[in-house]
C-alpha positions in Angstrom: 0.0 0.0 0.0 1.2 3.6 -0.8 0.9 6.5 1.9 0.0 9.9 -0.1 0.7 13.1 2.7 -0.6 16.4 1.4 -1.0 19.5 3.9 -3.9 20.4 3.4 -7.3 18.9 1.4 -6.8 22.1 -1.3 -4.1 19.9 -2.1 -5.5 16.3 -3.0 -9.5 17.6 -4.4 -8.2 15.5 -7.7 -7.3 12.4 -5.6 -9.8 12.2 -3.6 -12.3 12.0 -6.3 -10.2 9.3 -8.3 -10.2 7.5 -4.6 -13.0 4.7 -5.0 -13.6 2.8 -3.0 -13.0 5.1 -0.2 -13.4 3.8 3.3 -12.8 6.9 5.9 -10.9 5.7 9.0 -8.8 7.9 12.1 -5.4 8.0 12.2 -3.6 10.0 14.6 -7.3 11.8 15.0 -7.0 12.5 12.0 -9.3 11.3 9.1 -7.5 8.8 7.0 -8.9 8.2 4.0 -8.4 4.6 2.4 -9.1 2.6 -1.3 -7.7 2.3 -4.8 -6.7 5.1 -7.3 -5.6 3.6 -10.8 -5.0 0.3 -9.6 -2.9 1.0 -6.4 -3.8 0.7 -2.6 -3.6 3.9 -1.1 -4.0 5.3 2.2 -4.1 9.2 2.0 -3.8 11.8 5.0 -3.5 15.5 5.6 -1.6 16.5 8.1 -1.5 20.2 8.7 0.9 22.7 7.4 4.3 22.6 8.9 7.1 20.1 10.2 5.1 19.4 13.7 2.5 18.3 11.2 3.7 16.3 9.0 6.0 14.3 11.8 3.1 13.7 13.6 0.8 12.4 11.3 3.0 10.5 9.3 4.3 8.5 12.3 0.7 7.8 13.4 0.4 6.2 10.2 3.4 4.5 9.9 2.8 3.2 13.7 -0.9 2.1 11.8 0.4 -0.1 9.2 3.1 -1.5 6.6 3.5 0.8 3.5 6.0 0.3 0.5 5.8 3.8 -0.2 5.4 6.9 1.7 4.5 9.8 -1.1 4.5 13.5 -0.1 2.4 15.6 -2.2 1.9 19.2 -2.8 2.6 22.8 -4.2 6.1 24.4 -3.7 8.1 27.8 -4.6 10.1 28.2 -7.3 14.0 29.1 -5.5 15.7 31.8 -7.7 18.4 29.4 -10.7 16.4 26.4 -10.4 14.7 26.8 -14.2 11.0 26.0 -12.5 8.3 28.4 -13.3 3.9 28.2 -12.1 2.6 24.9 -13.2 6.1 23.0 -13.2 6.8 19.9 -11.9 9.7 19.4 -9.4 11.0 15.6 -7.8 13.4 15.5 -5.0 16.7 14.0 -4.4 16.6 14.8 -1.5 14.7 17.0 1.6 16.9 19.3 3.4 15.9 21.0 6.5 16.9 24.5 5.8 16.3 26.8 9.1 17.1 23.2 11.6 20.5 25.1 13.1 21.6 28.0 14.7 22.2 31.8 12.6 25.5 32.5 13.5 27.6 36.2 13.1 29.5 34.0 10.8 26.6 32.6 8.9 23.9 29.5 9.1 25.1 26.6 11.4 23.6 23.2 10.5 23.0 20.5 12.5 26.3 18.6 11.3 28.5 21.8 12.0 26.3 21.6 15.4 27.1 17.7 15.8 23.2 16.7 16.4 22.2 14.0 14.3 18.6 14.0 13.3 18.6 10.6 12.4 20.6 8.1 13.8 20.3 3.9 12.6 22.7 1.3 12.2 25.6 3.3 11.9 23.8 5.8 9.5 23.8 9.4 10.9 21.7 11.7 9.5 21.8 15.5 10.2 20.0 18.7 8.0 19.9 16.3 4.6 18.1 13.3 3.9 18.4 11.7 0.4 16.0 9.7 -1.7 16.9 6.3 -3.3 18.6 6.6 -6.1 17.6 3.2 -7.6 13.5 4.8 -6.7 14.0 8.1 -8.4 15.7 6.0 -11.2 12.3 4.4 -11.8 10.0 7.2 -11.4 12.0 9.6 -13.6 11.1 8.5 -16.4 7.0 8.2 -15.7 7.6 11.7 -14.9 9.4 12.8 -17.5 6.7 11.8 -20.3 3.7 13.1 -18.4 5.7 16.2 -18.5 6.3 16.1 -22.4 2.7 15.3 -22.5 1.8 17.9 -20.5 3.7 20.8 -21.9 5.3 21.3 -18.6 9.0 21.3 -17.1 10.5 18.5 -14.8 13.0 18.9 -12.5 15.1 16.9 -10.2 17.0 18.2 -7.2 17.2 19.2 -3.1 13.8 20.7 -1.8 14.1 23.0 1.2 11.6 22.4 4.0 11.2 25.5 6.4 9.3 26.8 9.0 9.3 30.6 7.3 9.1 30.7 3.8 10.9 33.0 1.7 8.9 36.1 1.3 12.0 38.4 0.2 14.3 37.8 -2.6 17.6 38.2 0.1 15.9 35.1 1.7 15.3 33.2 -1.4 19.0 33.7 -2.7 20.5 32.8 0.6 18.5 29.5 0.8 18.9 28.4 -2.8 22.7 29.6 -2.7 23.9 27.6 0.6 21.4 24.5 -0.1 21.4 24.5 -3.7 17.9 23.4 -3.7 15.1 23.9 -6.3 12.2 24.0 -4.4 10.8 25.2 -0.9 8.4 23.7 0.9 7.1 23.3 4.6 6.9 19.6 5.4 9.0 17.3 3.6 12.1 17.2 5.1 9.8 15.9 8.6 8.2 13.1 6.2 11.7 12.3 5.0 13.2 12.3 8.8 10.2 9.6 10.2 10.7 7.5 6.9 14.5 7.4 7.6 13.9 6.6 10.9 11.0 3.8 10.1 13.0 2.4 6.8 10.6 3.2 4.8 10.5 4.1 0.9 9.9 8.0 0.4 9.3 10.5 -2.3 8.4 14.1 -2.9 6.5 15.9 -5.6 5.9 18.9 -5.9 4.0 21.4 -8.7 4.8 25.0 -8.5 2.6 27.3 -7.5 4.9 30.3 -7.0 8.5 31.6 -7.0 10.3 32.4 -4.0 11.8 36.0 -3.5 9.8 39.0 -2.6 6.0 38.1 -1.5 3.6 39.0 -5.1 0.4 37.4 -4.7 -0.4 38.5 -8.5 2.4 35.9 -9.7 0.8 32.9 -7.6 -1.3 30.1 -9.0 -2.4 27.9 -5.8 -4.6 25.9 -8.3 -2.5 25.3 -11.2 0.2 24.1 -8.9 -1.7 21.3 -6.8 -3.3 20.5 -10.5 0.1 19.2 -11.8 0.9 17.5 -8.8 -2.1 15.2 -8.8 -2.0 14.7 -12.7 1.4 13.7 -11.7 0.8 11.6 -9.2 -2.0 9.9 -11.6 0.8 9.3 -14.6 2.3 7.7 -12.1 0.6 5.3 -11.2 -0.8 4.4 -13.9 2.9 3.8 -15.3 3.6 1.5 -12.4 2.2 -2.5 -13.0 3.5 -3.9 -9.7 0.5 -5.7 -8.0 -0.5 -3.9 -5.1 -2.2 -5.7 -2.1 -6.1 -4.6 -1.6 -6.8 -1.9 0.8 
């Protein structure tokens, strides 16, 4: 069975309808919303905006039951480089916590520099970054990649940024994208990616865009296109897997 995480239900009005059967259950008292979409079992969740959130709810439902995937869903901004513009697609390699540290007079101090480790397991220490499996983006890439052609809309792959304030000004933006290198900033994915590396489990990120980053312009948003291409996404994508899936 797949876990799909979205924020908020703005994000997953597509899904839900494709969700048949749909059996409601709690989760975390939350309302966890179970079935098939395209041939897959799915269990999909909102958590709440923000890392609190999305910890919380995704290790309720990882606590619930055995998933081989755990799928984050959403919109995102755009970083400043990364080639992304409203309506584009963006898949991460991996989720980076970018404001988990300590602002120094010298500059941002991350959880390595700190000597934390977020993560810790068999050896493995984890700290701000936490990277997807090469061999899983490998196979999704190319699913992607053609409902993009097909959709007349850019792909990209590379770090998302999860933090707790987003980047209203373009200083902000440009000092995120530039000491992260990421592509894409978000507010919860980096927390899904910590529980799954904690839990072992499989996890991805997708993301359409529904703004750029830089100095707050309401006028240059599109809420709706972004979670649009995310859950046509997220359709192609399915659809292009043919693993059997165990019923829900």
């Amino acid at each position: 069975m797949i876990a799909l995480l979205a924020a908020v239900p703005k994000e997953t009005e597509l899904l839900r309808r494709w969700l048949s059967p749909c059996e409601v259950r709690s989760c975390g008292r939350r309302d966890l919303l179970r079935g098939s979409m395209f041939g897959q079992s799915v269990a999909l969740l909102h958590s709440g905006v923000g890392k609190a959130n999305a910890a919380s709810a995704l290790t309720s439902l990882l606590e619930s039951s055995r998933f081989t995937l755990v799928l984050g869903i959403g919109c995102g901004g755009a970083y400043p480089g990364s080639g992304l513009a409203v309506g584009d697609l963006a898949l991460a390699s991996e989720e980076i916590y970018g404001d988990e540290g300590v602002l120094a007079p010298d500059g941002f101090l991350d959880m390595q520099e700190l000597g934390f480790p977020l993560v810790q397991r068999n050896g493995t220490r984890l700290y701000n970054r936490f990277p997807v499996d090469p061999k899983l983006l490998e196979k999704v890439r190319p699913v992607l990649e053609s409902f993009a052609a097909g959709s007349g809309c850019q792909l990209r792959l590379g770090p998302f940024v999860t933090v707790s304030t987003g980047s209203g000004t373009d200083a902000a933006a440009q000092e995120l994208a530039g000491r992260t290198g990421g592509i894409c900033e978000n507010m919860e994915g980096a927390a899904l990616a910590q529980v799954c590396a904690l839990q072992t489990t499989p996890f991805l990120s997708l993301r359409g865009i529904s703004n750029p980053t830089g100095n707050r312009d309401l006028a240059a948003w599109d809420l709706v296109r972004g979670v649009e291409t995310a859950q046509l996404a997220v359709r192609a994508l399915f659809n292009g897997w043919n693993e059997p899936q165990e019923r829900a």
